[in-house]
C-alpha positions as a Markdown table, in Angstrom:
| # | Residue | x | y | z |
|---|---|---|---|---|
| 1 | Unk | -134.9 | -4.0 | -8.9 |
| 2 | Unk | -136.8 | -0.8 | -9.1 |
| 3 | Unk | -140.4 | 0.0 | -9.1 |
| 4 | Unk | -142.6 | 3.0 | -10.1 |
| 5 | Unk | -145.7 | 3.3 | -8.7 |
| 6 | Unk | -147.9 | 6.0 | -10.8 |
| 7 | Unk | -150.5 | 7.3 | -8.2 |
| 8 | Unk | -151.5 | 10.8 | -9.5 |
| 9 | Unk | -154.9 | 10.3 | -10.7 |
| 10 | Unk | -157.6 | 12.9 | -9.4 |
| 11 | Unk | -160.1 | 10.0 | -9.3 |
| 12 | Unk | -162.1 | 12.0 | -11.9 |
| 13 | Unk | -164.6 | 9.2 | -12.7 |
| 14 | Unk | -165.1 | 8.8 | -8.8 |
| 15 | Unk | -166.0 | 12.2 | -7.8 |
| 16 | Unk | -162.4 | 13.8 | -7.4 |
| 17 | Unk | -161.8 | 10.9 | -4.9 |
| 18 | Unk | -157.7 | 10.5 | -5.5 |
| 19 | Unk | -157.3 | 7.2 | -6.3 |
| 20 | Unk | -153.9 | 7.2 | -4.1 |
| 21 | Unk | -156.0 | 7.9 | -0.6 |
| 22 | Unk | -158.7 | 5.2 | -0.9 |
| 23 | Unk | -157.9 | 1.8 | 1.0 |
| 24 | Unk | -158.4 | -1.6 | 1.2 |
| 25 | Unk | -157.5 | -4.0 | 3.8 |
| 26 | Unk | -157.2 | -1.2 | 6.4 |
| 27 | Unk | -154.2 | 0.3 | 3.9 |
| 28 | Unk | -154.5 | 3.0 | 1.5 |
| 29 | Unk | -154.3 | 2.0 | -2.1 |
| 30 | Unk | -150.7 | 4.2 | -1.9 |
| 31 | Unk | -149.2 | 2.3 | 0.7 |
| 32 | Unk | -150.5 | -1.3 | -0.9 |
| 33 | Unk | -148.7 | -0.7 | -3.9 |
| 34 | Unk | -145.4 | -0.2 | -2.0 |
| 35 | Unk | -146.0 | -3.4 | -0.1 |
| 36 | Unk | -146.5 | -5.1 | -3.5 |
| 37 | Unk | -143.5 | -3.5 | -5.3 |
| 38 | Unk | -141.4 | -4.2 | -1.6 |
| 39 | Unk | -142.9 | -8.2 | -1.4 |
| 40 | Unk | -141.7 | -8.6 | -5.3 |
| 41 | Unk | -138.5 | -7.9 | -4.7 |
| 42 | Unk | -138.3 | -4.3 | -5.4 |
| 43 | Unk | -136.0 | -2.8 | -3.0 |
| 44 | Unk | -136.2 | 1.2 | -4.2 |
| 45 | Unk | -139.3 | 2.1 | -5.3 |
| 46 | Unk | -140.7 | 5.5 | -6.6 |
| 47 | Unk | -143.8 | 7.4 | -6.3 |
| 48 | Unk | -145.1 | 9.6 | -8.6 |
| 49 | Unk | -148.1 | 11.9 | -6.9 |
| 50 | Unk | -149.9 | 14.5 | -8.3 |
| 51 | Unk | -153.8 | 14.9 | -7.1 |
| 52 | Unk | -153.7 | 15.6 | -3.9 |
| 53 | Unk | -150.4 | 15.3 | -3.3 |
| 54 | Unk | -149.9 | 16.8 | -0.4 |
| 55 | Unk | -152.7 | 15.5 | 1.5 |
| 56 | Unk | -151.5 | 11.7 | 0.4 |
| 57 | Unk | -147.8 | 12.4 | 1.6 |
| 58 | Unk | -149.2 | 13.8 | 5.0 |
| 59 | Unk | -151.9 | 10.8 | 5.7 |
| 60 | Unk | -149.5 | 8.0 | 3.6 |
| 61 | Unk | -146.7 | 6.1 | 4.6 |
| 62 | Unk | -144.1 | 7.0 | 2.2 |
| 63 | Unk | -140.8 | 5.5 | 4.2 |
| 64 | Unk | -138.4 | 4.8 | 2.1 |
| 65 | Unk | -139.6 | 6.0 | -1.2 |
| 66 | Unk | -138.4 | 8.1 | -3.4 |
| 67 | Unk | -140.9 | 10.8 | -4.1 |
| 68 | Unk | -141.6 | 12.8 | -6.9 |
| 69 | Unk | -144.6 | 15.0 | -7.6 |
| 70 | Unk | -146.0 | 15.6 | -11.0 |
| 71 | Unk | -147.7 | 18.9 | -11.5 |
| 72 | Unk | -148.7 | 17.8 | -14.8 |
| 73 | Unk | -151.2 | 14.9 | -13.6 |
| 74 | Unk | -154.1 | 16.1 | -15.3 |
| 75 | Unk | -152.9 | 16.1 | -18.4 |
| 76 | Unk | -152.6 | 11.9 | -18.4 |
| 77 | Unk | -151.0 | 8.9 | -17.0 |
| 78 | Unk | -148.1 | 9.4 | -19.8 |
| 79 | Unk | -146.6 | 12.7 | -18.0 |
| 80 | Unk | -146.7 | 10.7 | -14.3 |
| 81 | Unk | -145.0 | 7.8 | -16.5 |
| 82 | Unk | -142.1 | 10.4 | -17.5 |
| 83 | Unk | -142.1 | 12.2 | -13.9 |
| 84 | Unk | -141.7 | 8.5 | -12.5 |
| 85 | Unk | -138.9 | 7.3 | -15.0 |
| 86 | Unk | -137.1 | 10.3 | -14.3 |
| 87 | Unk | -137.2 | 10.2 | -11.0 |
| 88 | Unk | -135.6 | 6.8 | -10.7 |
| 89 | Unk | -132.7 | 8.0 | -13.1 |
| 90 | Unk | -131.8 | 10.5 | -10.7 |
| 91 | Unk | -131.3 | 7.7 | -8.0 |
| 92 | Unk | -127.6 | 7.0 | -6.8 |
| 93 | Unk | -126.9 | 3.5 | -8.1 |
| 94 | Unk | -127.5 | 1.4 | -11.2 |
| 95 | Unk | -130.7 | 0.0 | -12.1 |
| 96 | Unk | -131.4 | -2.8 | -14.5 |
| 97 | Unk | -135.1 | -2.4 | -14.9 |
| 98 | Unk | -138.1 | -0.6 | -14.0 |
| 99 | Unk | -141.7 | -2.3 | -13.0 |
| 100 | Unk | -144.3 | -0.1 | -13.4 |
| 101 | Unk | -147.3 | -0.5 | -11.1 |
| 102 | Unk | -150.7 | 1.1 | -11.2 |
| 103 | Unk | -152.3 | 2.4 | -7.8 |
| 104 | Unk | -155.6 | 2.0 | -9.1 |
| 105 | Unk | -155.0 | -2.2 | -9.2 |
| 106 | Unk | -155.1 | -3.2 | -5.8 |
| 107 | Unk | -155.5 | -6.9 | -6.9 |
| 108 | Unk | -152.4 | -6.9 | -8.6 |
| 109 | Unk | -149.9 | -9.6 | -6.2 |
| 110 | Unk | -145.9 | -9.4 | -5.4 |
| 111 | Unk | -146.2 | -12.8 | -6.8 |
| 112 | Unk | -146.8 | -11.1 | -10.2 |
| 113 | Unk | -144.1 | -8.3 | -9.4 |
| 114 | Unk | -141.3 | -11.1 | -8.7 |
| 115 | Unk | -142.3 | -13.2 | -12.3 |
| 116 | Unk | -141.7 | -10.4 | -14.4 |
| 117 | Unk | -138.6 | -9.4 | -12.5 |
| 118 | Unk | -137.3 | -12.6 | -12.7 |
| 119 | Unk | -138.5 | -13.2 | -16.7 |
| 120 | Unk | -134.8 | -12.2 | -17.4 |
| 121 | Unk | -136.3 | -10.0 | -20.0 |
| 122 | Unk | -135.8 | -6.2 | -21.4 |
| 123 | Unk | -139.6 | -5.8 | -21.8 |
| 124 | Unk | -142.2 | -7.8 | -20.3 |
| 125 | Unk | -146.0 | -7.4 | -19.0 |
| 126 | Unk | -148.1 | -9.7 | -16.7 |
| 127 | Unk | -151.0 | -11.6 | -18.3 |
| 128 | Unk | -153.9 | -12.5 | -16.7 |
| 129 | Unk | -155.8 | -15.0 | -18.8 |
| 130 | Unk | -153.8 | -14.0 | -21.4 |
| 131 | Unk | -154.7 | -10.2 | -21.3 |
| 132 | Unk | -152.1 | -8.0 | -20.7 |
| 133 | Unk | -151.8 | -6.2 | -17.8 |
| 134 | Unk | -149.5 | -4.5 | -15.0 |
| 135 | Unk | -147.3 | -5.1 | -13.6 |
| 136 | Unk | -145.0 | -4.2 | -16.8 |
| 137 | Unk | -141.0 | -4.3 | -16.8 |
| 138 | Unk | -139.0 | -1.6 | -18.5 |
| 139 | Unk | -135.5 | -2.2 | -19.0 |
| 140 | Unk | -133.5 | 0.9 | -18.4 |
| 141 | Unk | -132.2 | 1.2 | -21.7 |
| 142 | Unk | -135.6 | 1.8 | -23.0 |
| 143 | Unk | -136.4 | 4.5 | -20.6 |
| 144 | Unk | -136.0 | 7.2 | -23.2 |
| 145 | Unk | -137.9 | 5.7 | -25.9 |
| 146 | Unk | -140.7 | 5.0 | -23.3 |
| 147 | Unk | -140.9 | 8.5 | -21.6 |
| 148 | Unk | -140.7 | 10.1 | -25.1 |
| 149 | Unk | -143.3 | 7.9 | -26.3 |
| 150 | Unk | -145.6 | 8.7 | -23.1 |
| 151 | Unk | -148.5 | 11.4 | -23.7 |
| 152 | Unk | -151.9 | 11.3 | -22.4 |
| 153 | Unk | -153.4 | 8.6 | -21.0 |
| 154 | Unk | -151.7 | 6.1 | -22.9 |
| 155 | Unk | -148.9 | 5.6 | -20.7 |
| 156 | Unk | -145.7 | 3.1 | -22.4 |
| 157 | Unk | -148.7 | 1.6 | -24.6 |
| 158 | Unk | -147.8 | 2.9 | -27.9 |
| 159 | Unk | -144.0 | 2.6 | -26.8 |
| 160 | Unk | -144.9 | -1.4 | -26.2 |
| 161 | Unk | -146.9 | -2.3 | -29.3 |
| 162 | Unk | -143.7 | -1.1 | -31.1 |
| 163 | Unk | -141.3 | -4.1 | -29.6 |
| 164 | Unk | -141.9 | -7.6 | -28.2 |
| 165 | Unk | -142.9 | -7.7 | -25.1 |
| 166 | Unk | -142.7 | -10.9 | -23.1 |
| 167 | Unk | -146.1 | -12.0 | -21.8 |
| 168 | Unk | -145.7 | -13.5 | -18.2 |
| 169 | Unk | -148.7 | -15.7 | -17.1 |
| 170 | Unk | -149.7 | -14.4 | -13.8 |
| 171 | Unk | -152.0 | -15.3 | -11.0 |
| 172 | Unk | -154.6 | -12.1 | -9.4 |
| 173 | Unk | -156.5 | -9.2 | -11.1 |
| 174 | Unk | -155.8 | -6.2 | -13.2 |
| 175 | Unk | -158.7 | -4.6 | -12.2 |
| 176 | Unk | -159.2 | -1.3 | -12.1 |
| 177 | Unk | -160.6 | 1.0 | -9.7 |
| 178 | Unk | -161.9 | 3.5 | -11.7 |
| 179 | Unk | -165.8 | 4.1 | -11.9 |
| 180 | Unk | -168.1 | 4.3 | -8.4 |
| 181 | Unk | -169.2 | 0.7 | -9.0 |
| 182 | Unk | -165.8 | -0.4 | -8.8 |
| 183 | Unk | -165.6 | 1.0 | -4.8 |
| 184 | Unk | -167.8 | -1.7 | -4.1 |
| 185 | Unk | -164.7 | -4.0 | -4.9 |
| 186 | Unk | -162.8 | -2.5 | -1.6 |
| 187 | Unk | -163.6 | -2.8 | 1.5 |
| 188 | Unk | -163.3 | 1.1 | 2.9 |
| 189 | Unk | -164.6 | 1.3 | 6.2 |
């Protein structure tokens, strides 16, 4: 199984503060993500950067990743979706499916990333008291559709509400990091 990790965002909403570089734990929200996609079963995993990008891959540890930059990042989550899907086409090997994992949701738990995997299913998206969340499985056959479909900041939403998508009750938090009130969620020394 395969997982992209979109981790562009400039941190806009938090003063510029690349969402990729802050931590929790003692790990950087980067690296956290990896160790989620890793933990649930995700044995090559892709990073998309973008904000920063240099800085993260000099200060992250990126071992064993695949990673791609996207110098389109500002323009939304949808072109680090297409950078990220394209990316893992270009890896050696065959690949079933794709979970796609936010840096911004720390809270998110390999627990989640191992039931959608194991779901069985071509499209399906963790719930969290029945709300959907991330992480979300993309079957490889859909990855045209979805990339086409991804513009802005939507992401694979409009590409999702077109098809049935198998909800997959999951334990943790979708949160976001997104807004200076939300730093007081992590624990940044």
């Amino acid at each position: 199984m395969a997982a992209i990790i979109l981790a562009a965002g400039g941190g806009r909403r938090l003063g510029g503060r690349p969402k990729a570089l802050l931590s929790h734990g003692g790990e950087l929200l980067v690296e956290r993500a990896i160790r989620t996609a890793r933990a649930g079963g995700c044995d090559t995993v892709v990073v998309v950067l973008g904000a920063e990008a240099t800085e993260v891959q000099l200060r992250a540890n990126l071992a064993g990743c695949t990673v791609t930059v996207n110098q389109d990042w500002a323009t939304g989550m949808g072109s680090s979706l297409r950078a990220g899907l394209a990316a893992l086409a270009a890896v050696p090997g065959p690949c079933r499916a794709a979970v796609i994992l936010l840096v911004d949701q720390p809270f998110v738990t390999s627990e989640a990333v191992r039931a959608v995997t194991a779901s069985g299913a071509d499209l399906a998206a963790a719930t969290y008291e029945g709300r959907r969340g991330h992480p979300v499985l993309i079957a490889a056959r859909h990855w045209p559709e979805a990339s086409a479909a991804a513009v802005g900041d939507r992401g694979a939403r409009d590409f999702l509400a077109r098809h049935e998508v198998l909800s997959v009750p999951c334990d943790g938090s979708p949160t976001d990091i997104d807004v200076p009130a939300d730093l007081a969620l992590l624990d940044e020394a």
